[in-house]
mmJSON file of the N, C-alpha and C atoms, coordinates in Angstrom:
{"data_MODEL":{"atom_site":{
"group_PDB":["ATOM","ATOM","ATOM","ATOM","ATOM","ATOM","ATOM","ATOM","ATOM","ATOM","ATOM","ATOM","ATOM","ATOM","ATOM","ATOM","ATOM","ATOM","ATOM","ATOM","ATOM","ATOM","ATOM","ATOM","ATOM","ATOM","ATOM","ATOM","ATOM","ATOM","ATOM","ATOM","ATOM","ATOM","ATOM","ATOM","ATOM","ATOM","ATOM","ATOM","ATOM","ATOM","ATOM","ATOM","ATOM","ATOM","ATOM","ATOM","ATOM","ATOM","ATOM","ATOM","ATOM","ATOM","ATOM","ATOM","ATOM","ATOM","ATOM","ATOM","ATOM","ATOM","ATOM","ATOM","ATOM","ATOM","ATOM","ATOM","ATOM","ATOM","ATOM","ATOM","ATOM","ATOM","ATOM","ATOM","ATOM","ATOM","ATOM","ATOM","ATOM","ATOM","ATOM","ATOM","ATOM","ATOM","ATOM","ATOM","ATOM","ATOM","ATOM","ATOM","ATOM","ATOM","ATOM","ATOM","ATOM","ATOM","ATOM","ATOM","ATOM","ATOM","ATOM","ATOM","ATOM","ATOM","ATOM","ATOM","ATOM","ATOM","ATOM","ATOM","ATOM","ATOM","ATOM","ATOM","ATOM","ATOM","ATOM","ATOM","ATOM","ATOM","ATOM","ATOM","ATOM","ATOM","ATOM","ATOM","ATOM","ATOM","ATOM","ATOM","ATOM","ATOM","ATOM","ATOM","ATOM","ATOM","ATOM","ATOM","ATOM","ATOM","ATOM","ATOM","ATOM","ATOM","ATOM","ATOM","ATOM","ATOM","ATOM","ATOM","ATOM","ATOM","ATOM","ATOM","ATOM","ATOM","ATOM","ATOM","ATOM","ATOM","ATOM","ATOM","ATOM","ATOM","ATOM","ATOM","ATOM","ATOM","ATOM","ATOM","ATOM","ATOM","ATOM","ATOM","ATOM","ATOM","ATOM","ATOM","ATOM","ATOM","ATOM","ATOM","ATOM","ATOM","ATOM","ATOM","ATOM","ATOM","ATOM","ATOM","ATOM","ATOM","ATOM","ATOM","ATOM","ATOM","ATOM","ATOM","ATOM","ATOM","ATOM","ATOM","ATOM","ATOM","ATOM","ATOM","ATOM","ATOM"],
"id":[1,2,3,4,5,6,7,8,9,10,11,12,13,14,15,16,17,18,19,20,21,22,23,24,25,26,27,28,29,30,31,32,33,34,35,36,37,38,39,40,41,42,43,44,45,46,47,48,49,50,51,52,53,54,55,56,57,58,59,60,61,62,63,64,65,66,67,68,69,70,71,72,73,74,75,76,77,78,79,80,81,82,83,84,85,86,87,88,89,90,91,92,93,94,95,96,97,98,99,100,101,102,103,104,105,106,107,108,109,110,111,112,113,114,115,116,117,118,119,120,121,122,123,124,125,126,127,128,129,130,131,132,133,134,135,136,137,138,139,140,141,142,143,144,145,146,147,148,149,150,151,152,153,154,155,156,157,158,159,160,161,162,163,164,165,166,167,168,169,170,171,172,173,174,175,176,177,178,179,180,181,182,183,184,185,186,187,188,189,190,191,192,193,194,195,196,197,198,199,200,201,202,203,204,205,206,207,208,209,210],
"type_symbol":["N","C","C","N","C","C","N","C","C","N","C","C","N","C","C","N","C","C","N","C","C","N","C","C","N","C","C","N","C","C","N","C","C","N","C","C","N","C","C","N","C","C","N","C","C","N","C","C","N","C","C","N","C","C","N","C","C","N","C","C","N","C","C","N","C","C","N","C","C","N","C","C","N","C","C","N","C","C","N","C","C","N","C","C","N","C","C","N","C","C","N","C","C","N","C","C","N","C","C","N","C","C","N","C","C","N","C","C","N","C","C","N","C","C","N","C","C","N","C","C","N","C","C","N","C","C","N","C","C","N","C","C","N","C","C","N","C","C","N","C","C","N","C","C","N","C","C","N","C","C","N","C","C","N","C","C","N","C","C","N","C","C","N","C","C","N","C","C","N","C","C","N","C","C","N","C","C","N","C","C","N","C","C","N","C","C","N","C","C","N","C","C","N","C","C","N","C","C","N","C","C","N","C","C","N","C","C","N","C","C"],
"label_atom_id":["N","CA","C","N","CA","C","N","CA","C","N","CA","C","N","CA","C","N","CA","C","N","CA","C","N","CA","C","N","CA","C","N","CA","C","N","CA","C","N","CA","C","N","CA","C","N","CA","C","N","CA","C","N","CA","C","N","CA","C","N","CA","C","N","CA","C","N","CA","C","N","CA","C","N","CA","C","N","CA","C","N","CA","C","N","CA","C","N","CA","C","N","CA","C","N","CA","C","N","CA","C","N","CA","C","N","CA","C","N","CA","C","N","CA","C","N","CA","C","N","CA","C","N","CA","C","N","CA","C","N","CA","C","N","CA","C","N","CA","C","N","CA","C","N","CA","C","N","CA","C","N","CA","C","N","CA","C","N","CA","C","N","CA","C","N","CA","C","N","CA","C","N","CA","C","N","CA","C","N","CA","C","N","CA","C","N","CA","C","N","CA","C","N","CA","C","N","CA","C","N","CA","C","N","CA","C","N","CA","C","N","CA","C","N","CA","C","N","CA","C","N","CA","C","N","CA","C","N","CA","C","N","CA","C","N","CA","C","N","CA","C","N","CA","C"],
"label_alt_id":[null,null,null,null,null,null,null,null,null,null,null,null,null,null,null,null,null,null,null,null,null,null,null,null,null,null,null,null,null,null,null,null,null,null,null,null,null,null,null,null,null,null,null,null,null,null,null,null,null,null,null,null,null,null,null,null,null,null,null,null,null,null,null,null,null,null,null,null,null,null,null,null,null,null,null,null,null,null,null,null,null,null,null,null,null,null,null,null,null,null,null,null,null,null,null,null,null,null,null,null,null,null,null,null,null,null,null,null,null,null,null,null,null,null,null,null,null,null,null,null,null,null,null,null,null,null,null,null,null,null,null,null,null,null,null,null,null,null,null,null,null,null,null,null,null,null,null,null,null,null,null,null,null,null,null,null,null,null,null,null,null,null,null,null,null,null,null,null,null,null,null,null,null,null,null,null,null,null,null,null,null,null,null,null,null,null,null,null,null,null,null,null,null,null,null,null,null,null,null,null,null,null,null,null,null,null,null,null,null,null],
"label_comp_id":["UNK","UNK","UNK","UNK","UNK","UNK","UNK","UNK","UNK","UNK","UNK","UNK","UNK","UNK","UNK","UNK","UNK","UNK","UNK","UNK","UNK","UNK","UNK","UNK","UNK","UNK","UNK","UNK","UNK","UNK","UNK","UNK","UNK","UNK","UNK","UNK","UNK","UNK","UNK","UNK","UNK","UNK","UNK","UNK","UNK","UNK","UNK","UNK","UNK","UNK","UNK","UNK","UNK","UNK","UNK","UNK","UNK","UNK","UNK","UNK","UNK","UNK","UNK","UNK","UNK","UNK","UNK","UNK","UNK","UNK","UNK","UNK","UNK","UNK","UNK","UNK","UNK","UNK","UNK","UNK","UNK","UNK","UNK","UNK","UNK","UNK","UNK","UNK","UNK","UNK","UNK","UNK","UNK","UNK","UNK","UNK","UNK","UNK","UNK","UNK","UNK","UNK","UNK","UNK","UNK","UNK","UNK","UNK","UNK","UNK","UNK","UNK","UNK","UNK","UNK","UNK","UNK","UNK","UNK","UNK","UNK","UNK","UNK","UNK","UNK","UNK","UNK","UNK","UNK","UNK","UNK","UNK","UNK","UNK","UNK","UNK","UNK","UNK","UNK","UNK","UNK","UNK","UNK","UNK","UNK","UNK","UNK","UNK","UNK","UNK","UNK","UNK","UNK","UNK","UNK","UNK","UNK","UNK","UNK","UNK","UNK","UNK","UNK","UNK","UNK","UNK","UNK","UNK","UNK","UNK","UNK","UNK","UNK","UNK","UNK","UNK","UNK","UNK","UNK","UNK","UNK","UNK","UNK","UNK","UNK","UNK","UNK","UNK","UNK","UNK","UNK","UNK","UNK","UNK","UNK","UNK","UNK","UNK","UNK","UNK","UNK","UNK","UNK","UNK","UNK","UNK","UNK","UNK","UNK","UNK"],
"label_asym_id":["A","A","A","A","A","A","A","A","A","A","A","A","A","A","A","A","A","A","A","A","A","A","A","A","A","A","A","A","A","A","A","A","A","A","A","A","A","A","A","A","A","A","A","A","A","A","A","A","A","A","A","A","A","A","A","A","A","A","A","A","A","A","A","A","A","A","A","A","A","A","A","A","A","A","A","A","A","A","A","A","A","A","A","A","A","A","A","A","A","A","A","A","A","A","A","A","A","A","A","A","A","A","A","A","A","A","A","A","A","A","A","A","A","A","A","A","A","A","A","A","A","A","A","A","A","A","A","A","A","A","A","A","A","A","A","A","A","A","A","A","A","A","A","A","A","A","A","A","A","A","A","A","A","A","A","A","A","A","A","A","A","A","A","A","A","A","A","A","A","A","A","A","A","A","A","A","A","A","A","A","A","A","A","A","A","A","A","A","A","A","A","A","A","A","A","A","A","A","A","A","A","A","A","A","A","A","A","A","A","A"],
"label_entity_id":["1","1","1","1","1","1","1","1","1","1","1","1","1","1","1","1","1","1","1","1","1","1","1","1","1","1","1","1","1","1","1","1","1","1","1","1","1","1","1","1","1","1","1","1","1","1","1","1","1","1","1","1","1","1","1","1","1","1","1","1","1","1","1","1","1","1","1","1","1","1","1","1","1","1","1","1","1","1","1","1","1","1","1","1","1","1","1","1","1","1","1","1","1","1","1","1","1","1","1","1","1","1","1","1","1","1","1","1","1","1","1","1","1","1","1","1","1","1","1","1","1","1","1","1","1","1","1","1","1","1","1","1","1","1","1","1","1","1","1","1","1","1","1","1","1","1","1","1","1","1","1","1","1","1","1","1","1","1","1","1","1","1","1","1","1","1","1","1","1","1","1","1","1","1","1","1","1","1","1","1","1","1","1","1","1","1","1","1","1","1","1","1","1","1","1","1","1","1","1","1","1","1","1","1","1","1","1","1","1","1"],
"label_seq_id":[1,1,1,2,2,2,3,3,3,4,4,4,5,5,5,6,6,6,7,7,7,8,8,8,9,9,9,10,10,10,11,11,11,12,12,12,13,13,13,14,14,14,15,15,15,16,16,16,17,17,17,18,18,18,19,19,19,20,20,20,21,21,21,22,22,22,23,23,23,24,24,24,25,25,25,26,26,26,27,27,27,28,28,28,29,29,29,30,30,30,31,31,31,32,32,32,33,33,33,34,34,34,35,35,35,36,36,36,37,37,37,38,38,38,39,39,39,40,40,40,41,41,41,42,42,42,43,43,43,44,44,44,45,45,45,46,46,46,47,47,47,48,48,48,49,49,49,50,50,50,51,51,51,52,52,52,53,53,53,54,54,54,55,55,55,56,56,56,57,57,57,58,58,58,59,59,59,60,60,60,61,61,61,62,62,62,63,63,63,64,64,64,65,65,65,66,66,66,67,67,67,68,68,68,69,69,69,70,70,70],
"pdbx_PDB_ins_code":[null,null,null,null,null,null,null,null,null,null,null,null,null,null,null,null,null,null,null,null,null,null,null,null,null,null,null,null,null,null,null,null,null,null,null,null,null,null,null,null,null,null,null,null,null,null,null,null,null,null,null,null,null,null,null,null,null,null,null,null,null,null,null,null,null,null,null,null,null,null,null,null,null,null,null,null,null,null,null,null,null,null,null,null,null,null,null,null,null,null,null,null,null,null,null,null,null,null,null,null,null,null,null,null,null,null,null,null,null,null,null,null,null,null,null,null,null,null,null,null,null,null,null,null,null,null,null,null,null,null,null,null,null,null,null,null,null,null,null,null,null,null,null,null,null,null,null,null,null,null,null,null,null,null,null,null,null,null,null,null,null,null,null,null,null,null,null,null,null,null,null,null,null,null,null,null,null,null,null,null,null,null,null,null,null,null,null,null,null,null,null,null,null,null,null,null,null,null,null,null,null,null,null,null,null,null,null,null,null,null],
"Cartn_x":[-24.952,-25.933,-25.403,-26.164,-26.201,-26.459,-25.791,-25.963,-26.771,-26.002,-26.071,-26.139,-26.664,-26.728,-25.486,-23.972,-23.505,-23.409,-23.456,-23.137,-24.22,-25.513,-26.328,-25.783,-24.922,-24.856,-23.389,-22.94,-21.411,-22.127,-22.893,-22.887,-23.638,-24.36,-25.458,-24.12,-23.105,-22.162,-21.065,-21.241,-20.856,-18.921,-18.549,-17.423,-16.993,-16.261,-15.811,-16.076,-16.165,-15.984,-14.639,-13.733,-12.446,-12.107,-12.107,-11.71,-12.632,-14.056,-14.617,-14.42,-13.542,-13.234,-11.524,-10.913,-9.71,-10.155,-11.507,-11.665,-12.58,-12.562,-13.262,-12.334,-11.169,-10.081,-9.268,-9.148,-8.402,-9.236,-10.841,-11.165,-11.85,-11.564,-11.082,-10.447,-9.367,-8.047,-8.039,-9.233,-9.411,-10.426,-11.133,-12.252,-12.449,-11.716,-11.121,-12.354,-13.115,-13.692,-15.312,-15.174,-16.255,-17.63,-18.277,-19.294,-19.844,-20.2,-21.552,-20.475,-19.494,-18.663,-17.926,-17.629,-17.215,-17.926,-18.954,-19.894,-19.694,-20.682,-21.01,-20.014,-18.704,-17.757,-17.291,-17.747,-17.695,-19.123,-20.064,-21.253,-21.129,-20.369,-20.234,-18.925,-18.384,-17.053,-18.29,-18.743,-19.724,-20.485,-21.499,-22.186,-21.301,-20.084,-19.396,-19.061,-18.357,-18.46,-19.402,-20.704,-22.081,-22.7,-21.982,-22.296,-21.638,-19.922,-19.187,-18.523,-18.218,-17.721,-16.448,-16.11,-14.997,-15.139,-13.556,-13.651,-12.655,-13.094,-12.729,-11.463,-10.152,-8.844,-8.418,-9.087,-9.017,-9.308,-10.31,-10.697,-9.591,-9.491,-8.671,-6.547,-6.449,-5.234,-4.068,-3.286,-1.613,-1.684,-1.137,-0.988,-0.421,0.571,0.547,0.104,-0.829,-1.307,-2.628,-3.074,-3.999,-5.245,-5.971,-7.739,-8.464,-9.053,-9.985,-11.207,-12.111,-13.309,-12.695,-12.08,-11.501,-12.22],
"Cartn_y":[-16.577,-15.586,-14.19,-13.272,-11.866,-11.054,-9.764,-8.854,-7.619,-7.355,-5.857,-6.156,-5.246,-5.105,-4.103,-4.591,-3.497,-3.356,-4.697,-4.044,-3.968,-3.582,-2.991,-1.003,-0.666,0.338,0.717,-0.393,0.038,0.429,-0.297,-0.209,1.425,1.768,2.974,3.988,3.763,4.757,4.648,3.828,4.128,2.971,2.233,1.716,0.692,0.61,-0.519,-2.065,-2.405,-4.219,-4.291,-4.135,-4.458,-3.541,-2.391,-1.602,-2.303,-2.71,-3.205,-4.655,-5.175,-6.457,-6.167,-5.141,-4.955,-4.207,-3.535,-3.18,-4.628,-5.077,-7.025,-7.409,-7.433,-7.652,-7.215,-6.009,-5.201,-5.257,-5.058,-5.272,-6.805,-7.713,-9.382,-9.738,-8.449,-8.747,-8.333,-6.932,-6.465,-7.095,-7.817,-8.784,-10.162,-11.015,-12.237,-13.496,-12.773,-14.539,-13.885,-12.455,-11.454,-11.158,-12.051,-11.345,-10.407,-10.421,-8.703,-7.646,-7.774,-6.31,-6.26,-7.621,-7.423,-6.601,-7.049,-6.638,-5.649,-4.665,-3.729,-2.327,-3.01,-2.107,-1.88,-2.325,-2.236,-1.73,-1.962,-1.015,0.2,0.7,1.804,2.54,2.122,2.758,3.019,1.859,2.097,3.499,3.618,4.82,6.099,5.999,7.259,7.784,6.817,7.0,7.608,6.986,7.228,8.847,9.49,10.712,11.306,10.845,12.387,12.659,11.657,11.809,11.315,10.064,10.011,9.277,9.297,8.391,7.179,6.835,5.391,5.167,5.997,5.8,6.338,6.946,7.699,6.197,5.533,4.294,2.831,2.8,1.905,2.191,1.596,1.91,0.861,1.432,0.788,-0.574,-1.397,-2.759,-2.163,-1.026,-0.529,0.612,0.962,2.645,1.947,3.097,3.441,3.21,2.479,2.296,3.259,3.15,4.636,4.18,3.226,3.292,3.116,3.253,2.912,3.875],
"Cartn_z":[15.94,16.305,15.988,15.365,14.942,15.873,16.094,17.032,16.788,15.887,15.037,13.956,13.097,11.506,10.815,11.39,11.139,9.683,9.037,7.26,6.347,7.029,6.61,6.641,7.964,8.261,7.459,7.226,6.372,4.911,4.551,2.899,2.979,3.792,3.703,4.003,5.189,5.048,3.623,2.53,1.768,2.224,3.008,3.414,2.192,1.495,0.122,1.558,0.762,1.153,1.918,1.031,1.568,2.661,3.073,3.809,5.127,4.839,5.829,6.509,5.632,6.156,6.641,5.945,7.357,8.715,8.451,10.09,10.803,10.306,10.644,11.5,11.079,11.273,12.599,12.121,13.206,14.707,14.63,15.882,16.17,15.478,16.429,16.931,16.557,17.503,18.935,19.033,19.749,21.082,20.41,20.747,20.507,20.384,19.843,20.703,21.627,22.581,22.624,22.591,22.685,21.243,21.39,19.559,19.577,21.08,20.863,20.728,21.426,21.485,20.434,19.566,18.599,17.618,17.246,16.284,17.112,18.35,18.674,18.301,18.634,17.954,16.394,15.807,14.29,14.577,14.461,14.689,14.903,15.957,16.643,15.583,14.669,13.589,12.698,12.254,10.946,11.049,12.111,12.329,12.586,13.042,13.258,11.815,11.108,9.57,8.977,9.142,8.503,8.674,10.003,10.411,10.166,9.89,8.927,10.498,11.305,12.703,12.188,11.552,11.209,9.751,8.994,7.868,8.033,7.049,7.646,7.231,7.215,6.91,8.522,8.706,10.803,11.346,10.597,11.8,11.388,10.488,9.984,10.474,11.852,12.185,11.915,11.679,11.714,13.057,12.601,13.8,14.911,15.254,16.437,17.256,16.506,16.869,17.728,19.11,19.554,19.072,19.676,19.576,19.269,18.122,18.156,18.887,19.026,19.415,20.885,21.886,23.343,23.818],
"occupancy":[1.0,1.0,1.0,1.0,1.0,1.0,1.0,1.0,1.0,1.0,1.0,1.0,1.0,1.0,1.0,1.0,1.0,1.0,1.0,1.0,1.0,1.0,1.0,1.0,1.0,1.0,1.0,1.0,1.0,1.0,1.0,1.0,1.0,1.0,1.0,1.0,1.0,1.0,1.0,1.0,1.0,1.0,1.0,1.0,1.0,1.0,1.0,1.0,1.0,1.0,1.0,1.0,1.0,1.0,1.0,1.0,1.0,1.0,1.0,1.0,1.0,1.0,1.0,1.0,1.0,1.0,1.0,1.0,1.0,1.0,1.0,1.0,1.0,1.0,1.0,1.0,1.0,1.0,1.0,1.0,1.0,1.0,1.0,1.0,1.0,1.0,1.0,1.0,1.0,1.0,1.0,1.0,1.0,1.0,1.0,1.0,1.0,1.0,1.0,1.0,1.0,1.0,1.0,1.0,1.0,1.0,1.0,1.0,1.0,1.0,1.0,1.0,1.0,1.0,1.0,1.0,1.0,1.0,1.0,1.0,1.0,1.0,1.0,1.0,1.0,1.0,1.0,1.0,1.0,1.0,1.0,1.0,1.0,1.0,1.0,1.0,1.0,1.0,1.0,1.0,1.0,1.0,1.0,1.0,1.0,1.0,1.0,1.0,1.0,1.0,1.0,1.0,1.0,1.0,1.0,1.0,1.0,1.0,1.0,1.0,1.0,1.0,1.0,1.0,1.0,1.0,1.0,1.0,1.0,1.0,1.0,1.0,1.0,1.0,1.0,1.0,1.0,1.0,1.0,1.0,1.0,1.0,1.0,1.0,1.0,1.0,1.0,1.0,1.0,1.0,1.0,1.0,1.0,1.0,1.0,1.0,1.0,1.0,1.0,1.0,1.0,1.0,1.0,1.0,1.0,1.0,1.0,1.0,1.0,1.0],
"B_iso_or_equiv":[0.0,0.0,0.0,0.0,0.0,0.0,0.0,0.0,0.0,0.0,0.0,0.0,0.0,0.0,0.0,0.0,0.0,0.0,0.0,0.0,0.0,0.0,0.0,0.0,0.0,0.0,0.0,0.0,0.0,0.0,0.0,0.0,0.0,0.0,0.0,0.0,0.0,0.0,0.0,0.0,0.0,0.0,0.0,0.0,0.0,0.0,0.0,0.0,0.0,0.0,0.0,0.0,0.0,0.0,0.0,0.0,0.0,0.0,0.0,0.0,0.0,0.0,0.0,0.0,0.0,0.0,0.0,0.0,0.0,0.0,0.0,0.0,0.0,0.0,0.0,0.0,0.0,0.0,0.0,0.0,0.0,0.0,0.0,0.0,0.0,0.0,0.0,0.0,0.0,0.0,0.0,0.0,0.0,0.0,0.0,0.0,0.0,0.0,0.0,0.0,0.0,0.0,0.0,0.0,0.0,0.0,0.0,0.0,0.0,0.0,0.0,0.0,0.0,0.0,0.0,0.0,0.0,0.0,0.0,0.0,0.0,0.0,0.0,0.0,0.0,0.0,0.0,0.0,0.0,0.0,0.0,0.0,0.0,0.0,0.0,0.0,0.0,0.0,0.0,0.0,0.0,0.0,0.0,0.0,0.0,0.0,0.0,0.0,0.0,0.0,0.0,0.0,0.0,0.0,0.0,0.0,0.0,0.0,0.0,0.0,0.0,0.0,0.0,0.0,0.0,0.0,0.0,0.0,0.0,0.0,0.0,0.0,0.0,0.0,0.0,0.0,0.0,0.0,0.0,0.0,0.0,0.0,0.0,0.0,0.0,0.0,0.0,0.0,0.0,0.0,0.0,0.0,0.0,0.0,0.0,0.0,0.0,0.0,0.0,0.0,0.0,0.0,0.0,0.0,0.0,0.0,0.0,0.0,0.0,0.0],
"pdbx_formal_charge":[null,null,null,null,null,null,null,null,null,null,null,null,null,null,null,null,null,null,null,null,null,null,null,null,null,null,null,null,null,null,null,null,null,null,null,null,null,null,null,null,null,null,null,null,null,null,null,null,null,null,null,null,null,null,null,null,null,null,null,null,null,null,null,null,null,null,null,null,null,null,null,null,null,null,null,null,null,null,null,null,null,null,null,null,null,null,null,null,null,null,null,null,null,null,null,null,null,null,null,null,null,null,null,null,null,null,null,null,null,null,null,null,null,null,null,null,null,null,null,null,null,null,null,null,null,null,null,null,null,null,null,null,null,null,null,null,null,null,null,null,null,null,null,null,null,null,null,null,null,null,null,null,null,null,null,null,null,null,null,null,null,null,null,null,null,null,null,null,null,null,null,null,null,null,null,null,null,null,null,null,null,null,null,null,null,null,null,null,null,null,null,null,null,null,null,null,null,null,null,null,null,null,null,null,null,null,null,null,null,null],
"auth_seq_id":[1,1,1,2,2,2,3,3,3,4,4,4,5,5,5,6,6,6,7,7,7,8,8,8,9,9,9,10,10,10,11,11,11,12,12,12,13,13,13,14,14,14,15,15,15,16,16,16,17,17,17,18,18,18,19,19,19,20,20,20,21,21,21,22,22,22,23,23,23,24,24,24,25,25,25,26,26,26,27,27,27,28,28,28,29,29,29,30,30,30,31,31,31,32,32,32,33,33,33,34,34,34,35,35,35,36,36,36,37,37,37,38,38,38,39,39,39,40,40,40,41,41,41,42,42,42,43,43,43,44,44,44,45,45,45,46,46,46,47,47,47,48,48,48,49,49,49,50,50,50,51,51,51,52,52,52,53,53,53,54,54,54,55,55,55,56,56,56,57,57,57,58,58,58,59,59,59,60,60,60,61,61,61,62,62,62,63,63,63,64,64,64,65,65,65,66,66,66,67,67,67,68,68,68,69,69,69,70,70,70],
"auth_comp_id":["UNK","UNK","UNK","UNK","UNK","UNK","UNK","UNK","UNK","UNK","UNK","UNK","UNK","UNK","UNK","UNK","UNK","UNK","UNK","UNK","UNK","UNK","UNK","UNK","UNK","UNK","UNK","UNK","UNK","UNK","UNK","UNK","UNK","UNK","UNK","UNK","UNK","UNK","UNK","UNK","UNK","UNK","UNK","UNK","UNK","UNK","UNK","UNK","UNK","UNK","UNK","UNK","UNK","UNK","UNK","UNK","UNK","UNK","UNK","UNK","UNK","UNK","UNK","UNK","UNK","UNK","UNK","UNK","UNK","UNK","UNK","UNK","UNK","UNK","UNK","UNK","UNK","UNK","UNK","UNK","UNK","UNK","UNK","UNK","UNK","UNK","UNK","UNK","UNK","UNK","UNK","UNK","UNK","UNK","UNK","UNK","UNK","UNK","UNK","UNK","UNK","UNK","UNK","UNK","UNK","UNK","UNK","UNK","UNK","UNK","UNK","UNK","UNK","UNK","UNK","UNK","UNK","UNK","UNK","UNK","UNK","UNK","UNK","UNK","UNK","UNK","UNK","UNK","UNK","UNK","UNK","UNK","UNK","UNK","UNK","UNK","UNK","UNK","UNK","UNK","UNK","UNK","UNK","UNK","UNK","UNK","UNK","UNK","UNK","UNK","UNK","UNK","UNK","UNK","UNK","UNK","UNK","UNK","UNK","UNK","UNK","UNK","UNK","UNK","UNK","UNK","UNK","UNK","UNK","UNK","UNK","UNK","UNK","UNK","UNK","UNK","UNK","UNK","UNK","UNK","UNK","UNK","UNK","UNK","UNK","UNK","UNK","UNK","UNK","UNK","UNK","UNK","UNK","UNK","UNK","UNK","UNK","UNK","UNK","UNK","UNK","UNK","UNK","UNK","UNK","UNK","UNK","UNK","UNK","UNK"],
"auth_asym_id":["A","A","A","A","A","A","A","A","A","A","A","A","A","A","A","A","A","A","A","A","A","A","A","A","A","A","A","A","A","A","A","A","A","A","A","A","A","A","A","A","A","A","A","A","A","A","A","A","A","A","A","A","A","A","A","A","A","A","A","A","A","A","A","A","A","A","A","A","A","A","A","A","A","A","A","A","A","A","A","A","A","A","A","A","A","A","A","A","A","A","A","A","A","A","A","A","A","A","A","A","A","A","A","A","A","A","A","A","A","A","A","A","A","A","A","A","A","A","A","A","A","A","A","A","A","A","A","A","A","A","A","A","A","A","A","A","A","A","A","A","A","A","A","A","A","A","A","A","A","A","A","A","A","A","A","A","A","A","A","A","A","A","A","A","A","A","A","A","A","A","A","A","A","A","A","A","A","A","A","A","A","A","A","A","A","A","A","A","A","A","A","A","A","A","A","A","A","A","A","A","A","A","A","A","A","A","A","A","A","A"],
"auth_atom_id":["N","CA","C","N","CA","C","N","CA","C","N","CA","C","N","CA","C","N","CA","C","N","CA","C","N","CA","C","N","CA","C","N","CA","C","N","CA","C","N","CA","C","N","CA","C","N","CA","C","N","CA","C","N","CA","C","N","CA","C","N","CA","C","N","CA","C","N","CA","C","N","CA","C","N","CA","C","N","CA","C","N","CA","C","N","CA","C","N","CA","C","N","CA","C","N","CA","C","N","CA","C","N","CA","C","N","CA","C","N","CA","C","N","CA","C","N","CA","C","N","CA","C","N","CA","C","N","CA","C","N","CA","C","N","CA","C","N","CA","C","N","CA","C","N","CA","C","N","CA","C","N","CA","C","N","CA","C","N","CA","C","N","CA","C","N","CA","C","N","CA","C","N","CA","C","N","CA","C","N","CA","C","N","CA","C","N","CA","C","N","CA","C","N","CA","C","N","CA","C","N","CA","C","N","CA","C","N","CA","C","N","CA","C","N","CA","C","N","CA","C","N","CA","C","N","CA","C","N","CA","C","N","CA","C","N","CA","C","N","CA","C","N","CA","C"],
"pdbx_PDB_model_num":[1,1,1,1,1,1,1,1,1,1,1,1,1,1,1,1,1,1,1,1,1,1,1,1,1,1,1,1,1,1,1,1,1,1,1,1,1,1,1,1,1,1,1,1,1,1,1,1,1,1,1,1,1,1,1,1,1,1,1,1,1,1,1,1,1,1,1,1,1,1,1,1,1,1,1,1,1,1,1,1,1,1,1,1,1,1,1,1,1,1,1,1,1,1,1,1,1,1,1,1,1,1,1,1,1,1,1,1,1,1,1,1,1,1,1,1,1,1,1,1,1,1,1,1,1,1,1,1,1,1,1,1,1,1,1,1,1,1,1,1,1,1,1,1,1,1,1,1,1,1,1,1,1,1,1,1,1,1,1,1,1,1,1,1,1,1,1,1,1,1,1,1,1,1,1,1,1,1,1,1,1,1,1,1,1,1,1,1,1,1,1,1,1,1,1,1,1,1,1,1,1,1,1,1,1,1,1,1,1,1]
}}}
C-alpha cells in the first residue's frame, strides 16, 4: 500500500534517481517497521527540496550525522 506520491514530487523537484534512492535508504533506517512515516518523511525532504528550503546534498547525510527531517 502507497502513502504519498513522493516520486512524483522528487522528479518535479528535479532529485537524480540515485540520490533519491540513497535518501530511500537513509530514512528506512530511520523507519524500518513504519510505511506511512516512512514515505511521509521522504515526502516531507522531497517538498523541502522542491521549495529551495533545502538541497538535497543538506538532506542526504553521512551514516553518523544528525536527522535533518527530526
Amino acid at each position: 500500500m502507497r502513502y504519498f506520491d513522493f516520486e512524483k514530487i522528487a522528479r518535479e523537484a528535479g532529485i537524480p534517481t540515485e540520490m533519491l534512492e540513497e535518501l530511500r535508504k537513509q530514512v528506512r533506517q530511520d523507519f524500518p517497521h513504519d510505511e506511512m512515516l516512512y514515505e511521509l518523511h521522504l515526502l516531507r525532504a522531497c517538498m523541502a527540496i522542491k521549495s529551495g528550503a533545502l538541497h538535497i546534498e543538506e538532506v542526504l547525510r553521512p551514516a553518523e550525522s544528525s536527522k535533518v527531517w527530526s
